[in-house]
N, C-alpha and C positions, 0 to 999 in steps of 0.2 A: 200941333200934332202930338199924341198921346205917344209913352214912350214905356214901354216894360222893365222899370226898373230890374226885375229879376232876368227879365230876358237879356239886360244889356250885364248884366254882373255875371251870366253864362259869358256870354260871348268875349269876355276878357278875362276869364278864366280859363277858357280856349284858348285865347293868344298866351296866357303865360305859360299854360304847361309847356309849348316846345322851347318855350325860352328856357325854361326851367332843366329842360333836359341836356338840354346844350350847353348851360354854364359848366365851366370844366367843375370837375371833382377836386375838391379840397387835397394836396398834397400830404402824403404820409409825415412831410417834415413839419407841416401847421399841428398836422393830430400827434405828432409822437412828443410825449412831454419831456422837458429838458434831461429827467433823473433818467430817461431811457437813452439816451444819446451818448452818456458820461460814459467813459471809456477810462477813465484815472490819470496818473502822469506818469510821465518818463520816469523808469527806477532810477534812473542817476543823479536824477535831482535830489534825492536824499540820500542819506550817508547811515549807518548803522556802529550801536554802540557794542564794540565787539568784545569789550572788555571792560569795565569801570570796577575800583579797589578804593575804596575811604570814602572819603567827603569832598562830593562833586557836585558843584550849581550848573544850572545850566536858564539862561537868559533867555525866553520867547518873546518877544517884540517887549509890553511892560511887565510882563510877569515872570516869577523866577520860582524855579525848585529843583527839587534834585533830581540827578541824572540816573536813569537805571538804562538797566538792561536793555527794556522794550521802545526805551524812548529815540523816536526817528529825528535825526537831525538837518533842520532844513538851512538854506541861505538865510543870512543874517542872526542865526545863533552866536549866543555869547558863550565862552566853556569860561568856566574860574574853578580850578581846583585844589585842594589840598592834600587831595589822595595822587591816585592817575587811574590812565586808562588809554583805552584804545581804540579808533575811529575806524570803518572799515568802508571805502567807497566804492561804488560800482565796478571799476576797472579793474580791480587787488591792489590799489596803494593804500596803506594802513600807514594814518598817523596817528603816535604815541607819543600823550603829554604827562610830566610831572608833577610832584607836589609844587604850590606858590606858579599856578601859571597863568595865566587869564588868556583867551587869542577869542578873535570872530571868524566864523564860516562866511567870509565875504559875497563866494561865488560858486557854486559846482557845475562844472565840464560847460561854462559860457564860450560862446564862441565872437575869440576876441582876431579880429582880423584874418578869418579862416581858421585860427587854430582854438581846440579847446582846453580850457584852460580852468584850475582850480585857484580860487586867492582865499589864503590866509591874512588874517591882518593881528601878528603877536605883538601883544601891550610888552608883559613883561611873562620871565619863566622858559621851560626850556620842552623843545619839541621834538623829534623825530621823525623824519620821512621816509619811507619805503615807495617804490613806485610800484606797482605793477608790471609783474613781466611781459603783459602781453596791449600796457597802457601807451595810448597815442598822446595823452596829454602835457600841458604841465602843471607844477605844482611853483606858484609864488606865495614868498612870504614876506610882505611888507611888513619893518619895522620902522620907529623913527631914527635909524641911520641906516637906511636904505632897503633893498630891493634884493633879494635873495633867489632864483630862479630854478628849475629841478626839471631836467625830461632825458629820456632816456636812459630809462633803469636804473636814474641815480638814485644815491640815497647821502642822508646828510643831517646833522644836527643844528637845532639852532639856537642859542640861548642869548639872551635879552636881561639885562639888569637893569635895576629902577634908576640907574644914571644913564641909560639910552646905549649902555655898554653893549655890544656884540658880539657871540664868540661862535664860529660857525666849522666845523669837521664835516670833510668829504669823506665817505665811508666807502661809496662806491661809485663812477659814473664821473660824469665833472658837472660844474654848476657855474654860474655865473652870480655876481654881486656886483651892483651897482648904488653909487649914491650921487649928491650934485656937486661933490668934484672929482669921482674916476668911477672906473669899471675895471671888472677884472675876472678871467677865469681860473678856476679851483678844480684841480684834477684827485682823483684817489688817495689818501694818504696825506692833505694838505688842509691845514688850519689857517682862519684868517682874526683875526680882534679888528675892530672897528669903531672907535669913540667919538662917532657924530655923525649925520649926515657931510661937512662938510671936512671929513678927514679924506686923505688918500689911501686907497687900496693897497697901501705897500707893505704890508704885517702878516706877510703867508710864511709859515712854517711846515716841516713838516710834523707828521706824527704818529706813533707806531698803533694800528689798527688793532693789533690783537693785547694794545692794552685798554682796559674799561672800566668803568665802574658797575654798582650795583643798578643803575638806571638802563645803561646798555644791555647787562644781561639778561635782564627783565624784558628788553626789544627785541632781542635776536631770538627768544623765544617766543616771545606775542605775536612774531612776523613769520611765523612758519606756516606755512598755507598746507593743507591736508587733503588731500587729493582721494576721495571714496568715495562710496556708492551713489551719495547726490549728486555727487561734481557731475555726472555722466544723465541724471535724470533731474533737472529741471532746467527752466532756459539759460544761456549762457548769459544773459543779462541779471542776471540774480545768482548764479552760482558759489559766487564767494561771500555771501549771507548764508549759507545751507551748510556753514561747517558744523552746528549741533544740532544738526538732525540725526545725523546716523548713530551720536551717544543717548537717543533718549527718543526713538522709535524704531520703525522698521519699513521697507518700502513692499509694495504692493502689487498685486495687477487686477486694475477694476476693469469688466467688461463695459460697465454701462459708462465710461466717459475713454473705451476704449486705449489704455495707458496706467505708466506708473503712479499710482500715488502713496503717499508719507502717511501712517496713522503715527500716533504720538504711544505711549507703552508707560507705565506705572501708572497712568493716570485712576482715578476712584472709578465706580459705576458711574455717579449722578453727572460724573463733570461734561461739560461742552465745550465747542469755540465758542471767544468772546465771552467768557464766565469770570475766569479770574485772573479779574487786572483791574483797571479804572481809565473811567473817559479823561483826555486834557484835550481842554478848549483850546486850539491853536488856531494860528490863519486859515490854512486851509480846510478846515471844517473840526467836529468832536473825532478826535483821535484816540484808538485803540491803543492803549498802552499795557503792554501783559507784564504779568509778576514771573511767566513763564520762558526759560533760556532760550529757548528756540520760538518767539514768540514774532520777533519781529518778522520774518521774511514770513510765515504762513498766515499772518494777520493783514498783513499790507498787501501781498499780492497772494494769485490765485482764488478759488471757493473752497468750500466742505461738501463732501458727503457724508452719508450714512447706510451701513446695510448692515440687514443681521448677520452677513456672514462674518466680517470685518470691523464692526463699528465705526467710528466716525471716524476719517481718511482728509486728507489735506491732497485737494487737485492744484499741482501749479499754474503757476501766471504769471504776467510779466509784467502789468502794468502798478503804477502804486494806487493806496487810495490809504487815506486814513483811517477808513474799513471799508473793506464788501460786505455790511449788513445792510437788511431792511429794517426800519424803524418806524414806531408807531404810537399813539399816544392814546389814554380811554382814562378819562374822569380823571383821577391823582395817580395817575400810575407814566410810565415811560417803559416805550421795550425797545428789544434790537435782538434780529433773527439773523443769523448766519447766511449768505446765499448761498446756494448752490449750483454745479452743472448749471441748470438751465434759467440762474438768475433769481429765482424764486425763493421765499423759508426753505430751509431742511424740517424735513419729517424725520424723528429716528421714533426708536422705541421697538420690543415686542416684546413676546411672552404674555403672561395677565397684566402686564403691566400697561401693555398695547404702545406705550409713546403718543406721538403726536407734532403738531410743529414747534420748532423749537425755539421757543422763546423764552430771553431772557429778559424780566421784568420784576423792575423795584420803583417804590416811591421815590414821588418826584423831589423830595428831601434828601436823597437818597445818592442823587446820579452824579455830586459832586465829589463822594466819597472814594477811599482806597479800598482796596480786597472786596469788589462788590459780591464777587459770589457769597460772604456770608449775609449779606442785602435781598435777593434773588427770592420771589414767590415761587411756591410749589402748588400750590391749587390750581389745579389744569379751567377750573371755569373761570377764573380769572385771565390765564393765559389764550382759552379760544379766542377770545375778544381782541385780541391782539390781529388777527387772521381774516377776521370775519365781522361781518354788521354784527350790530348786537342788536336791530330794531326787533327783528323775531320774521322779518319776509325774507324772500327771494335775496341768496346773497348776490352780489352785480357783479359784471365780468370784470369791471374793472376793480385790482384789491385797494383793502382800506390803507394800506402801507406802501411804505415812499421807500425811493432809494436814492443815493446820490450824497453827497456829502451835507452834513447838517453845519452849519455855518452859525457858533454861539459866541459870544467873549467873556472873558474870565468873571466877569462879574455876575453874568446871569446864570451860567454855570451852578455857581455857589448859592443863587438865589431862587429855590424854589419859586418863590411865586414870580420873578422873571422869567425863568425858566420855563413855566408853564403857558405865561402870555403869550411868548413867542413862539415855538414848537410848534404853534396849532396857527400861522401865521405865513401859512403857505407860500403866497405871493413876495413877504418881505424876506424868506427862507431863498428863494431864487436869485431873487435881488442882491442878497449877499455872496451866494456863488459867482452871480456875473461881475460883481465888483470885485471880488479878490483873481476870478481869472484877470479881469483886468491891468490890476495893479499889480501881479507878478509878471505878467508879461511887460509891462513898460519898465520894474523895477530889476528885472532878475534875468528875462526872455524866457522863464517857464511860462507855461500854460498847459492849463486845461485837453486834454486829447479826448474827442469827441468822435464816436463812431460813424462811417461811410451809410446812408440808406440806398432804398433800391424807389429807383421813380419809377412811380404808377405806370405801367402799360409797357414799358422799356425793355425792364430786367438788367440796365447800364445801375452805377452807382452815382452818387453824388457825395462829398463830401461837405460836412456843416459846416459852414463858416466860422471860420475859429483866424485872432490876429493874427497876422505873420511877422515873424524878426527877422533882425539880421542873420544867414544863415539859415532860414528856417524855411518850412513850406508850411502848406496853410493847416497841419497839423499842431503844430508849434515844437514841435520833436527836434531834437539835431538831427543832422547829416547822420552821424553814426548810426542811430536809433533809427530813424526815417530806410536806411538802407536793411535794416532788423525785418521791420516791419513790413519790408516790401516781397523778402523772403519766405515769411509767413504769409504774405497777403494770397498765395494760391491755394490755402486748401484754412483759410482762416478768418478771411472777410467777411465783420457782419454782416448781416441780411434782417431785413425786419421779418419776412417769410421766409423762414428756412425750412428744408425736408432732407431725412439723412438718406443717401443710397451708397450701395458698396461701388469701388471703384478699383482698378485694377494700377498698383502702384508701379515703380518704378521697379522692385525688386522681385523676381520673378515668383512662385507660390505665394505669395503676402499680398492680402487684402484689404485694406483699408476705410474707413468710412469718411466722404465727400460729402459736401451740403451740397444739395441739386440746385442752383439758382433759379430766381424766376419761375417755376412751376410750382402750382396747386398739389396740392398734396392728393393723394388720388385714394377714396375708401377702401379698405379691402375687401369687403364683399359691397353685389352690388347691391343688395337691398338694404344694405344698413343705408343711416341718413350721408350728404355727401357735403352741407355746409356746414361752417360754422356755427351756425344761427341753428341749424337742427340736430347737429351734434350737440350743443351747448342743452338745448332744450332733451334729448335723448338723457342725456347724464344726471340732470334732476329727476324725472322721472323713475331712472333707475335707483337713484340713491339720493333722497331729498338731502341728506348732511353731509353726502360729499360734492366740496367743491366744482360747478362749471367749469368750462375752458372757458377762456378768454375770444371772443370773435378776433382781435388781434393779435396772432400770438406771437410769445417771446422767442430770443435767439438765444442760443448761448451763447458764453463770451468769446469772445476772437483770440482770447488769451490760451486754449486749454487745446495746444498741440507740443508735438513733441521737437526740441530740435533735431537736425540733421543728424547730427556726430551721434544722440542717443539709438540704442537697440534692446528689440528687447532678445534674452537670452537665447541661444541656440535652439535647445531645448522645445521653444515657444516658438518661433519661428513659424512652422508650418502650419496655419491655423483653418480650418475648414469656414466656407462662406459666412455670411454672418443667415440666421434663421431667418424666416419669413412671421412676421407678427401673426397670431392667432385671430380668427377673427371677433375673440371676445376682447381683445389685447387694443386699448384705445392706439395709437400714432403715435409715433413719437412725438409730432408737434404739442402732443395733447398731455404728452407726460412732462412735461417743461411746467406746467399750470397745475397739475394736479399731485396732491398729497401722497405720497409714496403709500400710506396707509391713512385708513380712517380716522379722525380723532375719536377713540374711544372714550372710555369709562375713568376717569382722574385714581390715584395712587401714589403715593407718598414717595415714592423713589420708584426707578427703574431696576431689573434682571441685571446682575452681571453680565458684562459682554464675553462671547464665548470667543475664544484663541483659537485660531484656522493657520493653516500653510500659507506662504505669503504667493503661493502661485493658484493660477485658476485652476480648478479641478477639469480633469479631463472630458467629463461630459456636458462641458459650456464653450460655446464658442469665446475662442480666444484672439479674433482679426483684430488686427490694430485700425 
């Protein structure tokens, strides 16, 4: 019997389409790539250098160099110093070491049998502990003749000589010490010496508090905590990092991320974030380390913006990351763009000058070096390319630039042509993220915080599998932090679809802006287009060089609300609705994806930034 090939290649072409149609839809968490999911770490897992005076090493797994200002201190750092300085950790316990001291960051806020807990492990040299007034933790300090303990507002010295000598003052609080043959508590005003692990505890004295030396007076100063205008405006999980900001800027009210933010004050025209400092290749990926005092808490958590009215603005946040830049690589060159609000480059610039996205880009010879801003190209055709294809078609919705931490080591770092092999090595780039989430989590119980998505057809959340610890949920967060988060989680929860609408807050005249969950963003007029897909195509048409939206689009981060205890001033309070977008005015969804301005015409430097009132002008809405 004769048989129609073509007739029979119909008819099971027939049977596949309804199969086809019925296979489920690939999951947002298959299509959403890992740099989108990265949410950073827990702030407490690092420590801030609040203070450093001489000649200070500081040990990162095999590599050593010296300690500044910007540089973040993780578990398992080594301090050696000849100068001092001073530590400042999430809770306000500040510990101050002296000249000749060596100690490791064993542990930060680990939770050892329910409680969380800080370990020191001092070699030799002499330390200082302050706790936090409002600190649940404690603070141990192993030496080799024993075990030194600190919680509850205590505070307390501890010195160590190179014959395993111990000599320990209760300043305030009581403490305990233990070795393997006694234990013993130390109350206020009492000294102990200790010449072995296997001495007894019986050598307490007391001793008069209000006599000191020059190393005490130097503490009681360095542990004064300053209580201004930041303390009240960014999260209480970072607050006691933000004590120089209010000497070397000024705070803000931006409409468009609704809240306070920090711009920075004496800075030049040309300068940006992420300009001048230098990368260190550490574990958890190339880390932002600034030449600038207040560098560390606006580098590590929060984004930037940019407007003409204000210039570039520092939005807070609360989780860490070794930067919120996007980074990018083209022939010999390496960049890295600041995020902003909606995750994306920052646009600045105006005047003749126009601006553009702001990237910062030096050879690849280049990226190992200190003070990169004098490194740093200014030829804007050079920098488009950063942003955008360079083929000459259709740019894609998806961009040419990454996010998420870049995972290098000290050797390739310094080696240009290392450095370049890998960079552009995508797959092995991931690989090294999931390997050190890994191995902090087994070594340390940090890990990696990876943002909740929204499943298809739901509008419920789902959270990414991420290890869990002792203590932990499958965030990998503490208890403490996890309860932070959960506080925020009602008006703060990613979404991989988000659309902003005003909502009616708790306080009565004050309005607010809510992510709508689960809904399609709805056109403003009806004849404009009403997908993605023809929005997307609408925006080339209108303007071939400027950027598409994304058919996917981005969220902002979960990070950029305000806490409770913050307000904004009286004054500001009563703020009228938020406006209804024009309908030449894209979505908000769509300003998340797109350039704040066109990239113009290139120019050697940018307009001075013009000086405005740090409050909203009264004919813009001012709703929180």
């Amino acid at each position: 019997m004769f048989r129609d090939p073509f007739s029979s290649k119909l008819t099971l072409a027939l049977l596949l389409v309804p199969a086809a149609m019925l296979a489920p839809a690939p999951t947002l968490r298959a299509e959403t790539p890992d740099e989108d999911l990265y949410l950073g770490e827990s702030p407490e897992r690092y420590a801030q250098v609040k203070i450093v005076e001489g000649d200070v090493r500081i040990q990162k797994g095999e590599g050593e160099e010296a300690l500044t200002r910007g540089t973040p201190i993780a578990e398992g750092d080594v301090v050696e110093s000849r100068g001092r300085g001073v530590l400042q950790l999430g809770d306000g316990t500040r510990i101050a070491f002296g000249p000749g001291t060596r100690f490791q960051v064993a542990a930060l806020f680990a939770d050892k049998k329910g409680e969380r807990q800080v370990l020191l492990r001092l070699d030799y040299g002499r330390i200082r502990i302050a706790l936090g007034a409002q600190s649940g933790a404690r603070i141990r300090v192993d030496t080799l003749s024993g075990t030194a303990t600190l919680a509850d507002k205590a505070s307390a010295t501890c010195e160590v000589e190179r014959d395993r000598t111990v000599r320990l003052r209760v300043h305030s609080g009581r403490i305990s010490f233990a070795n393997d043959a006694h234990q013993n508590i130390l109350a206020a005003g009492e000294r102990l010496t200790v010449y072995g692990s296997q001495d007894r505890l019986d050598r307490v004295r007391s001793f008069n508090t209000c006599e000191s030396d020059d190393f005490d007076g130097w503490c009681e100063d360095s542990f004064a905590i300053r209580r201004r205008a930041s303390w009240d405006r960014v999260p209480r999980e970072i607050r006691y990092y933000a004590d120089d900001l209010d000497d070397n800027g000024e705070w803000i009210y931006v409409d468009e991320t609704s809240s306070w933010c920090w711009r920075p004050t004496g800075v030049s025209a040309e300068w940006r974030p992420y300009w001048h400092g230098r990368w260190g290749a550490y574990a958890g990926g190339m880390t932002w380390v600034s030449d600038e005092p207040w560098g560390y808490v606006t580098y590590h958590h929060g984004r930037w913006g940019w407007g003409t009215s204000f210039g570039w603005y520092w939005i807070p946040g609360v989780h860490y990351s070794p930067a919120w830049v996007a980074w990018n690589t083209f022939d010999s060159y390496f960049g890295w763009a600041p995020l902003g609000y909606w995750n994306a480059p920052c646009t600045w610039g105006y005047g003749a000058w126009g601006g553009g996205h702001c990237w910062n880009v030096v050879n690849m010879g280049h990226i190992g070096r200190s003070h990169l801003h004098t490194h740093t190209h200014s030829d804007m055709n050079i920098i488009r390319t950063f942003n955008h294809t360079t083929g000459g078609g259709p740019r894609p919705l998806t961009p040419p630039w990454q996010r998420g931490p870049l995972v290098v080591t000290r050797n390739e770092i310094n080696n240009p042509a290392q450095f370049q092999r890998v960079v552009v090595q995508r797959p092995l780039l991931r690989e090294r993220v999931q390997t050190y989430d890994r191995l902090a989590q087994t070594t340390t119980g940090r890990s990696i915080l990876r943002r909740d998505l929204v499943q298809p057809g739901t509008g419920t959340h789902g959270t990414a599998a991420t290890p869990a610890g002792p203590g932990r949920d499958g965030t990998g967060a503490s208890s403490g932090f996890r309860r932070a988060e959960e506080r925020r989680s009602v008006n703060s929860r990613p979404l991989i679809r988000e659309n902003a609408r005003p909502v009616q807050s708790a306080e009565p005249g004050r309005r607010e802006s809510q992510p709508d969950r689960g809904r399609e963003p709805r056109a403003a007029d009806p004849g404009r287009a009403t997908s993605l897909r023809d929005r997307a195509q609408e925006y080339r048409t209108r303007d071939p060089e400027r950027p598409a939206p994304r058919e996917t689009t981005r969220e902002r981060s979960r990070e950029f609300e305000r806490p409770a205890s913050r307000e904004i001033p009286r004054e500001t309070r009563e703020a009228p609705a938020p406006r209804e977008p024009s309908r030449s005015e894209p979505s908000r969804e769509f300003r998340q994806e797109r350039p704040s301005a066109p990239a113009p015409s290139p120019s050697s430097s940018p307009a001075p930034r013009p000086s405005t009132p740090d409050r909203p002008s009264s004919d813009r809405p001012r709703g929180r």
